[in-house]
N, C-alpha and C positions, 0 to 999 in steps of 0.2 A: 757356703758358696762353692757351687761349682767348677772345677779344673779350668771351664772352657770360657769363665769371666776374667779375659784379658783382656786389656785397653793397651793400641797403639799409637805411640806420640811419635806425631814425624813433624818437627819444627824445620823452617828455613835456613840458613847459616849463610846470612848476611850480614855478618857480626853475631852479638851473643844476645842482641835483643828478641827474637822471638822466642826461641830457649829460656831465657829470662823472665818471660812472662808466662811465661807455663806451667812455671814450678808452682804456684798456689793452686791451680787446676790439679797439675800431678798429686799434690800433696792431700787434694780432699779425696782424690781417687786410692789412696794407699790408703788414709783409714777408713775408708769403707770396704778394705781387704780387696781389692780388684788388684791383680799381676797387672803391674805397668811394663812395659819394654818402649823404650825410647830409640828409634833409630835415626840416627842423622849423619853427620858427617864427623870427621877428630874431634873437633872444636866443641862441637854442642855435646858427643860426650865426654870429652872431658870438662867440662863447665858441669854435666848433670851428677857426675860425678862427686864434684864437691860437694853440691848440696844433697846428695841421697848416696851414699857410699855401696850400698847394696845391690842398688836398683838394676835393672835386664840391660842391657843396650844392644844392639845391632848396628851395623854401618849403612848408612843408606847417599850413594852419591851424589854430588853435590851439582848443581847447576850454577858453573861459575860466573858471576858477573867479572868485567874488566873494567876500572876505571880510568879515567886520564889523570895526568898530572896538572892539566889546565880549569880554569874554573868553569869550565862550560861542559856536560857530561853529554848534555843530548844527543848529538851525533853519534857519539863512542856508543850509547845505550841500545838508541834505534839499531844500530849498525846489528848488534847481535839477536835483535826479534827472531829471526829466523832458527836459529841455535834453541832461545828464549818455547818455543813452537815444539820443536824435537824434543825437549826435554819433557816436556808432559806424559809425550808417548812413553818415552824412560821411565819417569817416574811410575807408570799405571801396571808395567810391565815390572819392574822392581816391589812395587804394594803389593801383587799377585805373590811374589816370589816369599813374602813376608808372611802372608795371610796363610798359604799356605802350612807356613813356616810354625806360625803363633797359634792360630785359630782365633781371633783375636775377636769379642764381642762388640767391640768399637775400634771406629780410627780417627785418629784426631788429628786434624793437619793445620799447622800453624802455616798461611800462605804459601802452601805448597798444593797446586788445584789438579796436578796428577794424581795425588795420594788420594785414592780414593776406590774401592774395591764395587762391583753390582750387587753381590750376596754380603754385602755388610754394611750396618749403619755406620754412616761418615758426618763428622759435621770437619766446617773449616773454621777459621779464626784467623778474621782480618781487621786492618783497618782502614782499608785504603781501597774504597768501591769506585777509585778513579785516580786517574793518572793526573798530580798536577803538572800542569804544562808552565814552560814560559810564556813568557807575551806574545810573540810570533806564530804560537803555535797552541793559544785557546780553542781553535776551531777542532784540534783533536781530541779536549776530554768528554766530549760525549760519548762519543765515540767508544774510549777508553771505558765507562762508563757501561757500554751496553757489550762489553767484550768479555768484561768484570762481571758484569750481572750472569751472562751467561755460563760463565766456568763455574761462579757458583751455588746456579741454580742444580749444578751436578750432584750435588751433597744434599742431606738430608736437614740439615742445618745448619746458618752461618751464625755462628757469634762474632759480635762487634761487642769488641772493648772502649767502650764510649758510654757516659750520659748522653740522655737528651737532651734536645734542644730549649734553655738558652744555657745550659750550662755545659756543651760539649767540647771537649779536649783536642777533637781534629778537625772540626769545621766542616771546610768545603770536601777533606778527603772521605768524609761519609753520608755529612747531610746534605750537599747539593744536589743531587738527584734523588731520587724516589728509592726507599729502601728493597730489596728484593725480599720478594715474598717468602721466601724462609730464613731471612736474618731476625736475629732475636737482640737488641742492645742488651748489653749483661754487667755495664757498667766498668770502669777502668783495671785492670787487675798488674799486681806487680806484685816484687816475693816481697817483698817488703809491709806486705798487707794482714797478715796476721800478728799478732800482737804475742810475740816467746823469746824476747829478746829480754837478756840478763837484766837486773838492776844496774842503777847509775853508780851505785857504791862499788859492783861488783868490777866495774871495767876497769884496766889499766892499759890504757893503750897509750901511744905518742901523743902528741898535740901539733896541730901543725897550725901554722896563717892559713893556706891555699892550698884546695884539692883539685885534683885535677883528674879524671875521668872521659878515658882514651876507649873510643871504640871507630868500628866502622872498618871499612874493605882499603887494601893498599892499591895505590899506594900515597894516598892519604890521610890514612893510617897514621903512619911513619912523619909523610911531612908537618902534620899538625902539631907533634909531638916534637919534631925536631925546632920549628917555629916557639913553643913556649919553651921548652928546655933556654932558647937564647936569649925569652926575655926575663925570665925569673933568674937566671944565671948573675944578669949583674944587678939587683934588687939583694934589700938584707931581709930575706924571709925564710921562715921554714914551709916547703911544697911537698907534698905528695903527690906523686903521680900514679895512676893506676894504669897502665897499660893497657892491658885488656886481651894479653897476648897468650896468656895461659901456658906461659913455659913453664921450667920445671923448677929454671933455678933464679932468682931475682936479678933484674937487671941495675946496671952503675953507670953512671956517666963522671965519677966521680970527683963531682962538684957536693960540697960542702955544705949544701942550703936543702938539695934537693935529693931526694931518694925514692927511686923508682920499682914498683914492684908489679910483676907480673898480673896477680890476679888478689881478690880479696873474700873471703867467706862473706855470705849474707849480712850475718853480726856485724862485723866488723865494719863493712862498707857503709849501712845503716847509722853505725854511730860517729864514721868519720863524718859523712853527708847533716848530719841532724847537727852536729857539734864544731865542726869546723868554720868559720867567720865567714870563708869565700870560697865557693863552687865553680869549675869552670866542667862544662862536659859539650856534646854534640849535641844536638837537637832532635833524635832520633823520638820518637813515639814512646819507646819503653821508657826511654829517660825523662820524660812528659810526665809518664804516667806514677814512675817511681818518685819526683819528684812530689809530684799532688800528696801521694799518701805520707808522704815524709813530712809536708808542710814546709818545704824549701825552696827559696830563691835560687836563681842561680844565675851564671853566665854563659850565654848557650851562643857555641861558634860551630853553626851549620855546614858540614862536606859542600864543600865547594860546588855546586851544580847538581846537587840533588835537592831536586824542586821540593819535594816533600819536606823538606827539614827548611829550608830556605821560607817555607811557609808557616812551617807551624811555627820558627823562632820569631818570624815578626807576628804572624797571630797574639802571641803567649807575650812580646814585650808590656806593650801599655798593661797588660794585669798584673804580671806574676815577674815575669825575668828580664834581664838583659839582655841586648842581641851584638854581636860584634862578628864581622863577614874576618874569615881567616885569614886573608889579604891585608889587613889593618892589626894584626897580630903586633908587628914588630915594632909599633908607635903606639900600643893599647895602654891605656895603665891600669892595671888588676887591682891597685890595691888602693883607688878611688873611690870603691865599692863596700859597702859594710853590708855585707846577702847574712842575715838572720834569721831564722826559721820564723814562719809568716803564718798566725794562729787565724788569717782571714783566706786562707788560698780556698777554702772549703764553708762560708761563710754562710752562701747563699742555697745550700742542701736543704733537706728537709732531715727531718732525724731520722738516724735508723736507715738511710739513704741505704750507705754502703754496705750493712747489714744485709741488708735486704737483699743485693743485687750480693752479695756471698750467698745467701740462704738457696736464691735461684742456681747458681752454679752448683752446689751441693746437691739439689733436687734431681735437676738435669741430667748428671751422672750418676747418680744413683738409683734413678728410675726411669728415668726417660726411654732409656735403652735396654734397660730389663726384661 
């Protein structure tokens, strides 16, 4: 294989989920020998890091969002479109600065709709062909819709990490309009999708009651975290909480039930989630998505005002999980719940589903762009 077979991953760092969802991509592009270089911002490489110790990285800046402290985001969100607008420019001008940099045979951008070069095949990777709206303001997802279609009509192909319909995982965020003419659904993907996880004999890890699984942008972040640290605090349980902060050194609150740690290798995370009686995490898509392949319930407490999570957790209740708004945190009772790994989340597939839709990502990258 050629010098000049490098593939560039430029995920979003809106948290650590679209980074998260790349590493099974990343990881078919390495053994078919492609130079991967990763660039993002601190976060996602230090997250890519954990899982590929070797691997290229570059820093690619970040397009900050701001949140509120209150539970309504919209105004806060809209307010920065304009910034939102500029950054693309940023972004297309930084791709350049890379391309040059790499020569890179692909780019692959995880909703990032700047990244994206004229002399080089690009696909994106999204899942969200629309903005969902509050009630007040339905009249703008079409809109949304046709804003989204057009950014990613730019690229040579989008992948959606989605089943079809009637079995898909984000509803209205991709099936309610009409898919864009070069989106390919490629089925749901998370690291937790290939099957190289130790034996059950081989593991000695803790055991805990309650896991808890901390992501998302501050500064609610911090308060969702600070809200269950106060209810599990007077409960007699053992919690683990998983931060999601990626520092260096584990965090204490030191309370005697509960022990907090920064970040968790693949493995690890996998067998807490698969093993552990009761899950609480956000509602984010990746956490959707790694949930599905795990075969795990969970209790899913949506960021305050982002519509998207706010939707898929009540989508996702009646089949699969819990939903509890993080405002009702401080009166919830966690351990009402008996969440068990659920051998029907995946019931209504056809066989060989998930195979299949690995076998196309495998092809994809390996030849597609060849």
């Amino acid at each position: 294989m050629s010098i000049s077979n490098t593939i560039l991953v430029c995920p979003l760092n809106w948290g650590l989920g679209h980074i998260s969802r790349d590493v099974p991509i990343i990881r078919r592009f390495k053994e078919k020998n492609f130079r991967v270089v990763v660039a993002g911002a601190l976060p996602v490489i230090d997250f890519i890091r954990y899982e590929f110790p070797t691997i290229e990285t570059d820093f690619f800046p970040d397009f900050k969002v701001f949140y509120s402290k209150g539970n309504s985001q919209t105004l806060k969100l809209l307010s920065q479109l304009p910034r939102a607008l500029f950054s693309l420019y940023r972004e297309k001008k930084f791709t350049a600065k890379l391309v040059k940099k790499f020569n890179p045979v692909l780019i692959v951008s995880d909703n990032r709709y700047g990244v994206r070069h004229p002399n080089i095949k690009s696909i994106i990777i999204t899942h969200q062909l629309m903005l969902k709206m509050p009630s007040n303001l339905k009249f703008l997802e079409k809109s949304s819709n046709r804003l989204i279609k057009y950014l990613v009509s730019k690229f040579d192909l989008c992948w959606i990490p989605d089943n079809p319909l009637p079995f898909t995982l984000s509803g209205d965020l991709v099936h309610k309009f009409p898919l864009p003419r070069n989106a390919k659904l490629i089925g749901p993907i998370s690291r937790f999708m290939d099957n190289f996880y130790k034996a059950e004999s081989d593991i000695k890890l803790k055991k805990y009651d309650l896991l808890v699984i901390i992501s998302g942008p501050e500064p609610q972040r911090t308060l969702f975290q600070q809200k269950l640290i106060a209810n599990f605090s007077e409960i007699p349980i053992k919690c683990l909480i998983v931060s999601g902060t990626l520092k260096k050194k584990s965090e204490s609150e030191n309370l005697e039930n509960i022990e907090i740690l920064p970040h968790l290798d693949t493995f690890s995370l996998a067998h807490y989630i698969k093993n552990t009686p009761i899950v609480v995490s956000r509602a984010g898509y990746t956490t959707i998505m790694d949930l599905w392949f795990l075969k795990k319930n969970a209790i899913l407490v949506p960021t305050p005002g982002q519509t998207e999570q706010e939707y898929i957790a009540e989508k996702t209740v009646v089949k699969n999980h819990f939903f509890v708004k993080q405002s009702k945190i401080a009166t919830f009772n966690f351990m009402q719940f008996s969440i068990n790994e659920n051998d029907n989340l995946q019931q209504n597939f056809v066989d060989n589903f998930l195979d299949k839709n690995i076998t196309e990502i495998l092809n994809l990258c390996t030849e597609h762009f060849t």
